[in-house]
N, C-alpha and C positions, 0 to 999 in steps of 0.2 A: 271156190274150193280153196281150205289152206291146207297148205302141205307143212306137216310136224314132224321136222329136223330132229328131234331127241333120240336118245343114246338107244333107246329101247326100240328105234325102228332099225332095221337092218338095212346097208346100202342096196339091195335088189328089191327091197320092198317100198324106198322111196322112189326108185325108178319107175318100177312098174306105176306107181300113185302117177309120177310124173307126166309119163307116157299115155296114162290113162286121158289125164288133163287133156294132152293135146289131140288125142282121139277127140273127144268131147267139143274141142276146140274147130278142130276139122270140120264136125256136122255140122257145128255150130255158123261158122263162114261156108256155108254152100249157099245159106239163108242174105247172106250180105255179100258186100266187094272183095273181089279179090286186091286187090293190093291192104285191105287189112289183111287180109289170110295170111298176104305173104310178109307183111309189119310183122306181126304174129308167129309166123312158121322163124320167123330171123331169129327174134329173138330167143326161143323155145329152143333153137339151135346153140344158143350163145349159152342160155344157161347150162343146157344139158350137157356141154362139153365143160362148162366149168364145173358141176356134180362129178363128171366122169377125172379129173385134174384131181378133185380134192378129192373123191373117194382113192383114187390111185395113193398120193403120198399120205395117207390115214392109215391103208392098207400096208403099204410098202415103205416106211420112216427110211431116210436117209441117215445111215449111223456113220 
């Protein structure tokens, strides 16, 4: 799946994309080990807090 960062997706419309991914990702490791799951679940975490960082100061500019 890529996920398209452009001007014309909205911040709540790549999250949900995101969110979606790691639904998908979920089912996907029921099928395999969990310690990928949770490789997996780490980083998903990492990223989605730095989405929610940059959409914050995009939204909110520090003047």
């Amino acid at each position: 799946m890529v996920f398209s960062f452009g001007e014309n997706h909205s911040e709540s419309t790549k999250l949900q994309e995101f969110l979606f991914f790691l639904l998908s990702l979920h089912f996907a490791a029921e099928q395999k080990q969990r310690n990928w799951y949770a490789f997996i679940l780490y980083f998903g975490k990492v990223i989605a807090l730095q989405i929610k960082v940059h959409a914050q100061v995009v939204t909110y500019p520090h003047t």
